[in-house]
LOBAVEX-791876 format. One line per field, with one value per residue (C-alpha): residue number from 1; residue in three letters; z, y, x. Coordinates in steps of 0.001 Angstrom, whole numbers, plus 500000, padded with zeros to 6 digits. Layout:
BEGIN
seq <- [NUM:...];
type <- [ALA:...];
pz <- [Z:...];
py <- [Y:...];
px <- [X:...];
***
This chain:
BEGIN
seq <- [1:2:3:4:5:6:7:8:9:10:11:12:13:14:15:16:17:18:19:20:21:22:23:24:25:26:27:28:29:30:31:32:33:34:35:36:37:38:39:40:41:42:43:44:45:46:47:48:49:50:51:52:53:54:55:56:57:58:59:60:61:62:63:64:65:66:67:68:69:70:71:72:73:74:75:76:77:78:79:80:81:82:83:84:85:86:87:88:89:90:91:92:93:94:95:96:97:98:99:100:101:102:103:104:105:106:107:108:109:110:111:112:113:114:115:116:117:118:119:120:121:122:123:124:125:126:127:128:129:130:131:132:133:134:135:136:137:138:139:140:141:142:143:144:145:146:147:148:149:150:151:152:153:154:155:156:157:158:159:160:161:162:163:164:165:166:167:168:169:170:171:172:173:174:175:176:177:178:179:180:181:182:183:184:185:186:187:188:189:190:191:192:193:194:195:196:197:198:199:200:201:202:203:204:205:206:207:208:209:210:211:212:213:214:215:216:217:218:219:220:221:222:223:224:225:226:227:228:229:230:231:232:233:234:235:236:237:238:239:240:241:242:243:244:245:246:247:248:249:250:251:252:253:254:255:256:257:258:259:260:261:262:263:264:265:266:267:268:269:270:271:272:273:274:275:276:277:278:279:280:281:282:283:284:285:286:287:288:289:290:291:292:293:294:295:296:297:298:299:300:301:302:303:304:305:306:307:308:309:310:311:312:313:314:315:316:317:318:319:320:321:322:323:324:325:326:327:328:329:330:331:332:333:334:335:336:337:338:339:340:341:342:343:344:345:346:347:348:349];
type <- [UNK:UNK:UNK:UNK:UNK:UNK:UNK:UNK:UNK:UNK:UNK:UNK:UNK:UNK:UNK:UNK:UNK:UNK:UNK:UNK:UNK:UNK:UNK:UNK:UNK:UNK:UNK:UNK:UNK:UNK:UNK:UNK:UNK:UNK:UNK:UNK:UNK:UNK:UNK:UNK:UNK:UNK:UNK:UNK:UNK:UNK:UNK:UNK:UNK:UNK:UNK:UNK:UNK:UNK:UNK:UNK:UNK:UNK:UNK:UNK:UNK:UNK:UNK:UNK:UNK:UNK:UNK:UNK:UNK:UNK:UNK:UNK:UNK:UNK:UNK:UNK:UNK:UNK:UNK:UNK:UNK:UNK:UNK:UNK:UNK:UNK:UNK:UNK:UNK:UNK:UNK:UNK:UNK:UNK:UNK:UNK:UNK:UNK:UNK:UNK:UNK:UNK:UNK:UNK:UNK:UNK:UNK:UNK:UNK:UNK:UNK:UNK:UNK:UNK:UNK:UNK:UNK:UNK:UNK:UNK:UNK:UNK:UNK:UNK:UNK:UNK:UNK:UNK:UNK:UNK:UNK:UNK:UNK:UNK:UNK:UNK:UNK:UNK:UNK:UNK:UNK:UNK:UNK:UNK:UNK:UNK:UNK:UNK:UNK:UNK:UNK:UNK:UNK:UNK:UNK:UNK:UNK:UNK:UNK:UNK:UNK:UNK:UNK:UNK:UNK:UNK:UNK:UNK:UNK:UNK:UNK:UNK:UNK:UNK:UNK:UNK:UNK:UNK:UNK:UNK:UNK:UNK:UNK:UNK:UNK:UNK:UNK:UNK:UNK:UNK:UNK:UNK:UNK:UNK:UNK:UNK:UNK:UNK:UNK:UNK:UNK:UNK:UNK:UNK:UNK:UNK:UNK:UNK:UNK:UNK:UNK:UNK:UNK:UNK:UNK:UNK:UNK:UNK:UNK:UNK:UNK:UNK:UNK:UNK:UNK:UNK:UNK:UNK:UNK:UNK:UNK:UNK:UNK:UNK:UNK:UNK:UNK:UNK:UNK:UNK:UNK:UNK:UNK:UNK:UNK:UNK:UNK:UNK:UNK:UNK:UNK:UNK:UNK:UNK:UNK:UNK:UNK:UNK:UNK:UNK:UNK:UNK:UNK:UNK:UNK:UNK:UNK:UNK:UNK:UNK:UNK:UNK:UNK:UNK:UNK:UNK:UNK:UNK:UNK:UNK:UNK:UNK:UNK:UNK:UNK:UNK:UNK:UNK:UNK:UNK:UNK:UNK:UNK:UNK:UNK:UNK:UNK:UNK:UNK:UNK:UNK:UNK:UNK:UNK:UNK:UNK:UNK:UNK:UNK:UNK:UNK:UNK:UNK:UNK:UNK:UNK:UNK:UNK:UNK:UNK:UNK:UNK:UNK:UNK:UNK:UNK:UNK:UNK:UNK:UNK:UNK:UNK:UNK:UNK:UNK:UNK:UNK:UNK:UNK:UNK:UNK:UNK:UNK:UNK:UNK:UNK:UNK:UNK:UNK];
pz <- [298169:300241:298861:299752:302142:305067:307183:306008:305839:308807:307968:310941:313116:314586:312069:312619:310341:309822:310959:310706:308342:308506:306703:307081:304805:305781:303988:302801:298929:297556:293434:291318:290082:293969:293279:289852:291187:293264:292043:288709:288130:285883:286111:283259:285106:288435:287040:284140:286840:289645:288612:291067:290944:294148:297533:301268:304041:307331:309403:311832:314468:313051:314180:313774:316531:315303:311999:313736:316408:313234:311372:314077:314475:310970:311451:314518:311649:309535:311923:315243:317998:316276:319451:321949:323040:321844:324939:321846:319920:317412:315053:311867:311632:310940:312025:315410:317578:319915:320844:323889:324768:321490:318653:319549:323496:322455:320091:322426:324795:322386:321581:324928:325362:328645:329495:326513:325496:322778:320869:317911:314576:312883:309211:307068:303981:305271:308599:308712:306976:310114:312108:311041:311399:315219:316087:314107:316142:319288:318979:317948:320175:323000:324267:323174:322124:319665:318061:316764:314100:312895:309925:310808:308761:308470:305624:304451:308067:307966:304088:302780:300631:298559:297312:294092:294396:297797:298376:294882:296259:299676:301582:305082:305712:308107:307940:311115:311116:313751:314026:315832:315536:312461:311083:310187:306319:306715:307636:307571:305877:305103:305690:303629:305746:304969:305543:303776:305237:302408:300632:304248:302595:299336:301322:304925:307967:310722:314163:317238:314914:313095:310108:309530:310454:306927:307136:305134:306527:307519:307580:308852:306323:304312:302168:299030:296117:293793:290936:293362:295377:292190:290952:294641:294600:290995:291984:295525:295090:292386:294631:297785:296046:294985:297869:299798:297193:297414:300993:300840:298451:295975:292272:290235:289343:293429:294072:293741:295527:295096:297969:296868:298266:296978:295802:291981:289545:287307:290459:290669:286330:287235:289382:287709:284366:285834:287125:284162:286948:285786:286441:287788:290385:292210:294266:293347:295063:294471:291919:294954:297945:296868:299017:302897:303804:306647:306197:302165:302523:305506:303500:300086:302232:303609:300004:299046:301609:300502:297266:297904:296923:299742:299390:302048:301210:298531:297963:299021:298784:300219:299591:301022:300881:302218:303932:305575:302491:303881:302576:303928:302200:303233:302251:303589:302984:303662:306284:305638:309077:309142:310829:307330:306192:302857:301924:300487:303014:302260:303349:305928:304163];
py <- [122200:122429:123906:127319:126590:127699:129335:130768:134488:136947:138431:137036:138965:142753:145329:145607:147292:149861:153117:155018:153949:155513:154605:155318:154586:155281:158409:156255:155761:152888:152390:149581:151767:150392:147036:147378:148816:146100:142886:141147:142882:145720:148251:147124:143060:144041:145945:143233:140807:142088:145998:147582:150336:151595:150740:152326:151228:152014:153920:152671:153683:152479:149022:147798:149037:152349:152273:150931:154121:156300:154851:155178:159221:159452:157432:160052:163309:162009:160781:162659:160875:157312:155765:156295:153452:151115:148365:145845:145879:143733:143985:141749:141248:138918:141128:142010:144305:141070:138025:139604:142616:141809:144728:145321:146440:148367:150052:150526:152308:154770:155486:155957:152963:151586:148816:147658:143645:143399:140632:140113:137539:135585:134664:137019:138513:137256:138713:141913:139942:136809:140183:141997:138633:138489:141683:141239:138455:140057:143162:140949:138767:141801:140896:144115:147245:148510:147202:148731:146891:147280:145746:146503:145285:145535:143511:144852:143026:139571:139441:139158:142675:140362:138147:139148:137032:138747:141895:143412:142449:143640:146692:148603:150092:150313:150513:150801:150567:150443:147980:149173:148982:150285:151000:147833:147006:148315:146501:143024:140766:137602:136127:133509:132029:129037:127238:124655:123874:121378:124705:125671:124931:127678:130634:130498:132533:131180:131065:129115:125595:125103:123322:122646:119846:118066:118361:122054:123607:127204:129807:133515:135377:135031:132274:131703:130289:132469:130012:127925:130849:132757:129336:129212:133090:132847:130437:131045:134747:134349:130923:133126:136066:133769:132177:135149:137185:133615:133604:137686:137448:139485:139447:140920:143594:144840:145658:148718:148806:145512:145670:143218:142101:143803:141220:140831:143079:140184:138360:140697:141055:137564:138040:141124:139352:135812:137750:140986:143433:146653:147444:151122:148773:148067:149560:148855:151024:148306:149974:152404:150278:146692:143839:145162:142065:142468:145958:146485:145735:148672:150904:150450:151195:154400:155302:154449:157167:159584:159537:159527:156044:154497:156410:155751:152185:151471:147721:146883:143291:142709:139568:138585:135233:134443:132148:128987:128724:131177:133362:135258:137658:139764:141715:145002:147312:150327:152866:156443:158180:162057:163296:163403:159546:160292:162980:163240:163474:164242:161160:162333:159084];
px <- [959222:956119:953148:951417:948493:947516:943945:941133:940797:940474:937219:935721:938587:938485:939842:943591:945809:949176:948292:951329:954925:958011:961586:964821:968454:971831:973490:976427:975586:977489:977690:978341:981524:982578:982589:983836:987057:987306:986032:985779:982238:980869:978216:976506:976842:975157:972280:971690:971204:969401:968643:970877:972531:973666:972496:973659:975990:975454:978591:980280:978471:975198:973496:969924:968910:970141:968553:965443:965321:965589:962760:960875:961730:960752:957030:956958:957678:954740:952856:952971:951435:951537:953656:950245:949228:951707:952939:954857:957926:959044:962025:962562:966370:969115:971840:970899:973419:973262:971381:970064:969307:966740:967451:963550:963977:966944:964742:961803:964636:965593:961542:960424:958897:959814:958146:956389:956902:959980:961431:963020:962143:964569:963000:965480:963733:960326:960961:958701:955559:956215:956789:953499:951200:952250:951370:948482:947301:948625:946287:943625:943866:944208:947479:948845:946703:948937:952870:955321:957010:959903:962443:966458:969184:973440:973521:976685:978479:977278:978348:981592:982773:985049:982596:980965:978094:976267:978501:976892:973438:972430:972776:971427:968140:964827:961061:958677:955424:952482:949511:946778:942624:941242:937712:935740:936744:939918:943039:945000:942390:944699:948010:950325:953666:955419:958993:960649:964343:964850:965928:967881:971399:970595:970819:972017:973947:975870:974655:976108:976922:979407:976982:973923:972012:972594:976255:976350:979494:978763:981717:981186:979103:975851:976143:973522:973281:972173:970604:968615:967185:966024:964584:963138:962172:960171:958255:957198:956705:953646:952537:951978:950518:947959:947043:947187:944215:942329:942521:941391:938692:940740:941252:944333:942277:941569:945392:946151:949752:951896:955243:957459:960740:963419:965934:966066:964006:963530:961823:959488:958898:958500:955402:953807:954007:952786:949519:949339:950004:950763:954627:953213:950930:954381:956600:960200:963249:965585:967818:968854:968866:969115:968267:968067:966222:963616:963982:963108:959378:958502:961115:959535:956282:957670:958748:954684:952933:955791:954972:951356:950785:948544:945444:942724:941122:943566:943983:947768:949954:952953:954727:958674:960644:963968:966692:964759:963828:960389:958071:955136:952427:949965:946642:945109:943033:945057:943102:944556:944077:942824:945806:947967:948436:946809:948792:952475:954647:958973:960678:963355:966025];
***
């Protein structure tokens, strides 16, 4: 597949970075013992191969766009204030409430924000990283002043519950987050994206065709396959970490917070071991919400400020792939605003 390349860093750029996180999970907790009742699957089997234990579904009455407007509400507890100023919206997802109205102006309804610009972004479990580098370049570029992004998933609707190999896996979730100016030295300093659709018919879900442009039949739920995606995963997970700290100026030893994607917890022992990260360097909530897509890197970043995690110029990574085959990573250097990002702060999921 196509190698990691891409610009040069973004030191040469205004100072834009995430000002203000907030996560939220649905209250539906959903064990391996569930599965195990029903398909040919153990306990002991699901967390021996991806490290997870439970994850959460999403009630009935909960879309993206609903999981989205409550991420947002909690960003707004921690972070009172943080929607000022903020004229974009754009939501990571892959299982929108519809194709239009985009999950992202339903979203900006429910916050108040009438008016702003909203779209959504298709790239699956690279979605918020794609979603953070246009709003990025957006408020740079000062098309927008400050964005609101956000990642929204109902993973456990667009698989199917009787197949063992991707009902065990995924489950519901949100992160927001908003991008706005920063002090100089602070903020986004470099991006890695990529694509390779060579690696399209691995991991795929259905839109308006019936197949995909190979030939691949596609029927009505996520479809992967697990051995080439993890091959796939391993690989392109330490490949754009790297780039990304080349393209930042950073060595192993700067970062201080590592957000991976939350698929497979030996994807990411994969990574940390590849560069001698320290496991306590990363932030892994995977055992309790496994794979929510677009949504697992902004939630594993809400769990971060919780816990106290992203200190005021700590050195942070975040690094997703995904269906396309895509992946996308990102350096900052995190800015703690004085109204309360540095502390601890409950999460309200």
């Amino acid at each position: 597949m196509t190698a990691v390349s891409g610009p040069a860093p973004l030191s040469s750029a205004p100072a834009v970075g995430i000002v203000a996180v907030g996560g939220y999970a649905p209250a539906q907790v959903v064990p391996n013992a569930h599965y195990a009742a029903r398909l040919e699957t153990t306990d002991e089997w699901i967390r021996s191969r991806s490290g997870i234990r439970e994850r959460r579904h999403a009630a009935p009455e909960e879309t993206a766009s609903v999981l989205g407007g409550r991420a947002v509400q909690d960003l707004l507890a921690r972070f009172p204030g943080a929607l000022e100023g903020v004229d974009l919206v754009i939501c990571a997802t892959s299982s929108p409430d519809a194709m239009f109205p985009s999950t992202a102006a339903l979203i900006a309804g429910a916050a108040g924000l009438r008016g702003a610009a909203a779209f959504d972004v298709s790239v699956a479990c690279s979605g918020f990283v794609y979603a953070l580098s246009v709003a990025h370049a957006m408020v740079v570029a000062g098309t927008a002043r400050r964005a609101l992004v956000v990642g929204a998933e109902v993973m456990s609707r667009v698989v199917d519950q009787d197949d063992r190999s991707t009902a065990i896996l995924f489950g519901d979730g949100a992160g927001a987050v908003v991008v706005g100016p920063v002090p100089a030295g602070y903020g986004v300093q470099a991006f890695a994206l990529g694509a390779d659709s060579s690696g399209g018919p691995s991991l795929f879900l259905r839109g308006a065709a019936v197949s995909l442009p190979g030939g691949t039949p596609m029927g009505p739920h996520l479809t992967q396959n697990g051995r080439e995606v993890f091959k796939f995963a391993v690989r392109i997970m330490g490949d754009m970490t790297e780039e990304v700290m080349r393209r930042a100026g950073l060595t192993v030893a700067d970062i201080a917070v590592f957000v991976p994607h939350q698929a497979n917890v030996r994807i990411i022992e994969a990574a940390l071991d590849r560069f001698g990260l320290p496991p306590e360097r990363a932030v892994v909530n995977l055992d309790r919400y496994g794979n929510t897509s677009a949504a697992s890197i902004p939630l594993a970043l809400a769990e971060a400020q919780a816990q106290g995690r992203l200190t005021d110029g700590a050195q942070v990574v975040l690094a997703g792939f995904g269906g396309g085959l895509s992946w996308g990573a990102a350096a900052l250097r995190w800015w703690a605003a004085r109204n309360g990002a540095s502390g601890s702060t409950p999460p309200i999921f």
